[in-house]
C-alpha positions in Angstrom: 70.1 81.5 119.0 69.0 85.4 118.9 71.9 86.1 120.2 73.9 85.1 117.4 71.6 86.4 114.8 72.1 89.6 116.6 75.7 89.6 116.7 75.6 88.3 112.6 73.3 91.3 112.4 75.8 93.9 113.9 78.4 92.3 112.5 77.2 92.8 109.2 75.8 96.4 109.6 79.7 97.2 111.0 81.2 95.6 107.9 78.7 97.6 105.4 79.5 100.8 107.1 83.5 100.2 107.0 82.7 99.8 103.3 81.5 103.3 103.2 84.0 104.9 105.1 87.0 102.8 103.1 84.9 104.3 99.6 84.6 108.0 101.2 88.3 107.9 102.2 89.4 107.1 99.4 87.4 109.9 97.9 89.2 112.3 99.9 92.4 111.6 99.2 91.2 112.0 95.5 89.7 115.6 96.9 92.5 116.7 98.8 94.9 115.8 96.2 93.4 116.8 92.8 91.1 119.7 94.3 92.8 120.9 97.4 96.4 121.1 97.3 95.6 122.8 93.7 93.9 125.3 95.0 96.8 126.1 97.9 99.0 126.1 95.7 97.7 127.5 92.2 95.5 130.1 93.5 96.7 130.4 97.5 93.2 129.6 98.9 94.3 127.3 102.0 91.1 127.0 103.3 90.2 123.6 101.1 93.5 121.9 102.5 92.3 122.3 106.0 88.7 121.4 105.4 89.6 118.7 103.2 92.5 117.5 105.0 90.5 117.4 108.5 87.7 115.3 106.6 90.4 112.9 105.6 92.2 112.5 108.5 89.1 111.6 110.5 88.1 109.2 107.9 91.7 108.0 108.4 91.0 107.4 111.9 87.4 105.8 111.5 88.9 103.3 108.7 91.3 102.3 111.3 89.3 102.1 114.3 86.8 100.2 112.4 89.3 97.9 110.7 90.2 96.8 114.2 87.1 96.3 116.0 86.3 94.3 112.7 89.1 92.3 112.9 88.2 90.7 116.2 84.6 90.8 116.0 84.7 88.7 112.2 87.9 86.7 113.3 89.5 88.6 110.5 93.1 86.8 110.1 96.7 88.5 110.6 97.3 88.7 107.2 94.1 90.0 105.6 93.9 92.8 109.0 97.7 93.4 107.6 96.5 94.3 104.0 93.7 96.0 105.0 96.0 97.9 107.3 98.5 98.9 104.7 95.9 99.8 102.6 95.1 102.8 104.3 98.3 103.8 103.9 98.5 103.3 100.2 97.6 106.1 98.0 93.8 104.5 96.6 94.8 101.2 98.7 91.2 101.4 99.7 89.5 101.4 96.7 91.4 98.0 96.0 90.7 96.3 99.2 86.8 97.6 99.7 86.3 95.8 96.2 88.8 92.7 96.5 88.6 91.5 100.4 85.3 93.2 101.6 82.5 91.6 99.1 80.5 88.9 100.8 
């Protein structure tokens, strides 16, 4: 029986940090598209595109990762790992699927 409130407990703590890292992905997309590529582009300073776009792309990676050790450790189904999957690649997709599939 600890066992299983141990797994529930991990379980959970997983899912609330997937949460953050779907909301702070998000946010840099929002960063490296109206901040960022501005800046390259407007005033030639291509330093923010590579900070930026590093940060995003390893919060890429993460919401990936995490969306798959989630899947099998919640039983997630095809389908919902499929939205949550596209998501990712859907400018804001995030946003939408942190506040429609992931509140319990």
């Amino acid at each position: 029986m600890l066992f299983m409130d141990l797994q529930f407990i991990k379980c959970y703590n997983m899912l609330e940090f997937f949460k953050k890292i779907a909301l702070l992905e998000g946010i840099s997309l929002l960063a490296l598209l109206f901040f960022a590529m501005p800046m390259k582009y407007i005033f030639d300073q291509e330093i923010y595109v590579k900070t930026i776009g590093m940060a995003h792309g390893i919060l890429f990676i993460a919401y990936i990762v995490l969306a798959i050790l989630l899947k099998f450790s919640l039983n997630w189904s095809y389908k919902l790992f499929t939205i949550i999957s596209i998501a990712s690649i859907i400018p804001f997709g995030t946003f939408y699927v942190e506040r429609k599939y992931l509140v319990r």
